[in-house]
C-alpha positions as CSV (number, residue, x, y, z in Angstrom):
1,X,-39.2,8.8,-26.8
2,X,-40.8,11.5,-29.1
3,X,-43.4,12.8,-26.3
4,X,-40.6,12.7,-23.6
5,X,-38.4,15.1,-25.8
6,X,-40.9,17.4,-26.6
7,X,-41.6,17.5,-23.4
8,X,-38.4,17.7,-21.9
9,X,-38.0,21.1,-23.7
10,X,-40.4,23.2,-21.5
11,X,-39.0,22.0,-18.4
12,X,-37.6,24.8,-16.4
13,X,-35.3,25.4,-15.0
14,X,-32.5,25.1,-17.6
15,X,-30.6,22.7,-15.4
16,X,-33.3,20.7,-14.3
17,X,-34.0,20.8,-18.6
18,X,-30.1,19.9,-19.1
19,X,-30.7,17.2,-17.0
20,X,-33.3,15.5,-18.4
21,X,-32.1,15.9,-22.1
22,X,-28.8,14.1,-20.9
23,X,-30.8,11.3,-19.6
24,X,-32.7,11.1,-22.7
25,X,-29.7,11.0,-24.4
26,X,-27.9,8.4,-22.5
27,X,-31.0,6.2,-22.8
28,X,-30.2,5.8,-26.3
29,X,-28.8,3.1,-27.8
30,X,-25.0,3.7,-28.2
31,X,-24.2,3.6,-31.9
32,X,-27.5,6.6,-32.0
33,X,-25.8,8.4,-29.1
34,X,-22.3,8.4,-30.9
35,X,-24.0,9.3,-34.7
36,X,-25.9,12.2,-32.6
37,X,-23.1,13.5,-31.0
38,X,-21.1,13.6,-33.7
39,X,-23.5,15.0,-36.1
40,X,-23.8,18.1,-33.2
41,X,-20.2,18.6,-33.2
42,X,-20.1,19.2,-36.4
43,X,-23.4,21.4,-36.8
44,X,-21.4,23.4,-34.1
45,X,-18.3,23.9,-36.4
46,X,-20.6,24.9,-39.4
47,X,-22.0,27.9,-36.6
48,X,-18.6,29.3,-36.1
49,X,-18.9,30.4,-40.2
50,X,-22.3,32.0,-39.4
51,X,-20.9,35.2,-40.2
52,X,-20.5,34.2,-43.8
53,X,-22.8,30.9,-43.9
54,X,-25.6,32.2,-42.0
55,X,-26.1,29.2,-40.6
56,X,-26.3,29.9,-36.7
57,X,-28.2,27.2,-34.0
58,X,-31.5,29.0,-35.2
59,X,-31.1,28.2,-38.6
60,X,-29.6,24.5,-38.4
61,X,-32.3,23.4,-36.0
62,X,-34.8,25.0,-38.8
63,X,-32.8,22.8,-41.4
64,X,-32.1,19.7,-39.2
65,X,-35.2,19.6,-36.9
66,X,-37.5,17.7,-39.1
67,X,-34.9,15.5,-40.4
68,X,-33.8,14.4,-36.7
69,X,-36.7,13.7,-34.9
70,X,-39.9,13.1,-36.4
71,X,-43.1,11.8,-35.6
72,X,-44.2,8.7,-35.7
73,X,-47.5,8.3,-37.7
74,X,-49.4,7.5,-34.9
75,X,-48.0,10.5,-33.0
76,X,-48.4,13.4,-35.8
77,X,-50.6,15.9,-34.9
78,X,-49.5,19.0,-36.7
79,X,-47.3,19.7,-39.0
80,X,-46.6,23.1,-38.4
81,X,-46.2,23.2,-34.6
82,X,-44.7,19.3,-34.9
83,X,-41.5,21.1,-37.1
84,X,-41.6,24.2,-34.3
85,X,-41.1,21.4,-31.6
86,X,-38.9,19.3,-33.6
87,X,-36.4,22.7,-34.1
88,X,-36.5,23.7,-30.7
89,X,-35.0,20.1,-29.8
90,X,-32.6,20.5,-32.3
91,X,-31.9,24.5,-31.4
92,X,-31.6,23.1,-27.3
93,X,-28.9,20.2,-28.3
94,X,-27.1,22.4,-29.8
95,X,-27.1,25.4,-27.2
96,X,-26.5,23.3,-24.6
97,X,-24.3,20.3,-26.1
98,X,-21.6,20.4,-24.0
99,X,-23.7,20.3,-20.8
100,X,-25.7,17.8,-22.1
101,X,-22.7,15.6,-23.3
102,X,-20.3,16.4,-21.4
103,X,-19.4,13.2,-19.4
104,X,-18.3,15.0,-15.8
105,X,-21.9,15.8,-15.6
106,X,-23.3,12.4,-16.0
């Protein structure tokens, strides 16, 4: 699903772009869905420290892009606009977590 997230992140508008993520999402196999969900609410607790931890959405997707989704051999092209895509993903769960996971959108 690597192609259809990196896609999914120029989609426009937002909720059409919400929409799609929360599809991807759900497409997942449940124990991923619940690991990734959790993981996000707690990246989202670490950003209300940001003041003193500096670690805002910006800088967690920077940390956690790579880590989260990355290419498969076969689909690296390069590394330096593959981590740009791979934070944006992260930097768009997080922005728009609740909208994305929250169930009385589904």
């Amino acid at each position: 699903m690597f192609d259809r997230v990196l896609a999914a992140c120029s989609i426009k508008p937002r909720e059409s772009r919400i929409k799609e993520f929360r599809d991807i999402v759900n497409c997942l196999p449940e124990c991923n869905r619940d690991t990734l969900k959790f993981l996000l609410e707690h990246l989202l607790k670490v950003t209300q420290y940001s003041e003193r931890n500096r670690m805002h959405t910006a800088n967690l997707a920077i940390v956690f892009g790579p880590t989260l989704l990355w290419a498969p051999a076969a689909q690296a092209h390069n590394i330096a606009v593959d981590c740009i895509q791979q934070n944006n993903v992260v930097d768009i769960l997080l922005n728009d977590y609740h909208d994305i996971f929250d169930r009385r959108h589904a």
